[in-house]
C-alpha positions in Angstrom: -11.7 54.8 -40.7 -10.3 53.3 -37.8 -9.0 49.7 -38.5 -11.4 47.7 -37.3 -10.4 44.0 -36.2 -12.9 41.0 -36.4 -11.6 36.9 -35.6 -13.4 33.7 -35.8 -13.8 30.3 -37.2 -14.0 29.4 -40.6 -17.7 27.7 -41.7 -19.7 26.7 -44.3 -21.7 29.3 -46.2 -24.1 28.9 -49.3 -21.1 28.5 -51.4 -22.5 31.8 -53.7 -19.2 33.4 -53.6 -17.7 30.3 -54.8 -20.2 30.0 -57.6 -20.1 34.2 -58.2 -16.5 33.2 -58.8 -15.5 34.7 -55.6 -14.8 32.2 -53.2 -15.0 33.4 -49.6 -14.5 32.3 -46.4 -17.4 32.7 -44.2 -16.1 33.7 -40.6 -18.4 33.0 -37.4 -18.0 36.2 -35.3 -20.7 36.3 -32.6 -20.4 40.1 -32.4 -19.9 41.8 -35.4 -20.1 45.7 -34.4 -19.5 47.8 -37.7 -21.5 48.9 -40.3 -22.8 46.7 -43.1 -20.7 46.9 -46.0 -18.0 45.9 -48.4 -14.4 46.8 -47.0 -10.8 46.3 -48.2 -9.0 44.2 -45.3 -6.1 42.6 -44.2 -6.3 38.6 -43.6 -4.5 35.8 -41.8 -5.4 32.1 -41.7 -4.2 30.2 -38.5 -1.3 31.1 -37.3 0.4 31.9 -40.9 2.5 35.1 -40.4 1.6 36.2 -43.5 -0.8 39.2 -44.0 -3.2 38.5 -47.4 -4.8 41.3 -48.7 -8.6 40.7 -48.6 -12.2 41.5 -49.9 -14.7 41.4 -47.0 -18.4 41.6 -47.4 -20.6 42.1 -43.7 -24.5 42.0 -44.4 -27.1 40.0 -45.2 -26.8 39.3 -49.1 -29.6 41.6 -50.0 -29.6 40.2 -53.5 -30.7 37.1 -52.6 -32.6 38.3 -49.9 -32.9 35.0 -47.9 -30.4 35.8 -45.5 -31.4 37.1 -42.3 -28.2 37.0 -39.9 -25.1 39.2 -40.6 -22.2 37.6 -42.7 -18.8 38.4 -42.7 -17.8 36.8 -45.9 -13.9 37.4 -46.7 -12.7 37.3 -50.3 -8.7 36.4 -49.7 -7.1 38.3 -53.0 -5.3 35.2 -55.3 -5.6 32.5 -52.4 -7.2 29.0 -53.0 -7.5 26.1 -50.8 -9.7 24.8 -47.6 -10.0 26.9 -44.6 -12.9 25.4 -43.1 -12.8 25.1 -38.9 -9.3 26.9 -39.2 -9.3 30.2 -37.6 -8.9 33.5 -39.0 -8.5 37.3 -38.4 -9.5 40.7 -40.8 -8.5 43.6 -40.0 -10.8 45.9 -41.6 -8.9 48.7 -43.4 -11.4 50.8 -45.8 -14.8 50.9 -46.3 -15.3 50.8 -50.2 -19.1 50.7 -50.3 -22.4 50.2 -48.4 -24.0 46.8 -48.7 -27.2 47.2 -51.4 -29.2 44.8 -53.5 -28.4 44.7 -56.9 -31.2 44.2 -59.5 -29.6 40.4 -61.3 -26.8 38.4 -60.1 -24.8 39.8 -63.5 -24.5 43.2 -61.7 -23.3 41.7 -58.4 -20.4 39.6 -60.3 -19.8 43.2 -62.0 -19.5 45.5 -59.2 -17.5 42.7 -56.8 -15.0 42.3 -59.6 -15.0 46.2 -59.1 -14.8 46.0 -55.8 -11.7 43.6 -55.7 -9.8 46.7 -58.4 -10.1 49.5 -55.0 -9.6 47.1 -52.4 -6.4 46.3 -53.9 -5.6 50.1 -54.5 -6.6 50.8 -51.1 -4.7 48.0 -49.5 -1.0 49.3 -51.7 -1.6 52.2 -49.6 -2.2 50.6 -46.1 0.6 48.4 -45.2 -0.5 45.3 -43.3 -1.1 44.9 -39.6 2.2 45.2 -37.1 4.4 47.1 -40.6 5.0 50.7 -40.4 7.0 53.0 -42.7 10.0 55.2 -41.0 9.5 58.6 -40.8 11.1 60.5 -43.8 14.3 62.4 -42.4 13.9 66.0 -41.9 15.1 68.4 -44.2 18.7 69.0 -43.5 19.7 65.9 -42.3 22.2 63.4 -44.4 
């Protein structure tokens, strides 16, 4: 896939992911365009140089199933604190699985825990945004 990037403002969500034991923070991005889905990504809060790797979640929380706008709820890997009304960017790197309903909030937990596991083997593959590897040497060349 084609990195995909998506900014906006931090808000309050229904603090599930926070409850899940996922905390997330809930961008507002009027226009979304990309498929629903779960996706290993890139994050920066603010004006942080730093890249964090990230979780992202875009759909409408079919579990739950009383969500009718798209979300883009992103999971920032071993990060705590309050980001609400900062601003933030994702850079979308890998999709890792459509969005789907899951039958009890156990299997969610479950397979978002999973979820975390590629998105972090995905991301130790994908350096972040703006770092790029040199090109090996050519054979012959000292």
């Amino acid at each position: 896939m084609q990195p995909t990037t998506l900014a906006g403002t931090v808000v309050h969500g229904d603090g599930r992911g926070h409850g899940l034991g996922f905390p997330t923070a809930n961008l507002h991005v009027p226009h979304v365009g990309c498929p629903d889905g779960v996706y290993a990504a890139w994050a920066r809060v603010a004006d942080e140089p730093l890249w964090r790797e990230a979780t992202v979640s875009i759909g409408d929380n079919p579990t739950f199933g009383d969500v009718t706008d798209t979300r883009v709820e992103c999971h920032i890997h071993d990060f705590s604190g309050d980001l609400y009304g900062t601003h933030a960017t994702v850079v979308l790197v890998s999709l890792i699985r459509d969005m789907r309903s899951f039958e009890d909030v156990a299997g969610l937990i479950e397979r978002t825990a999973a979820d975390l596991v590629a998105s972090r083997r995905l991301l130790a593959a994908a350096p972040p945004p703006g770092i790029h590897h040199a090109p090996a040497d050519p054979p012959g060349i000292d």
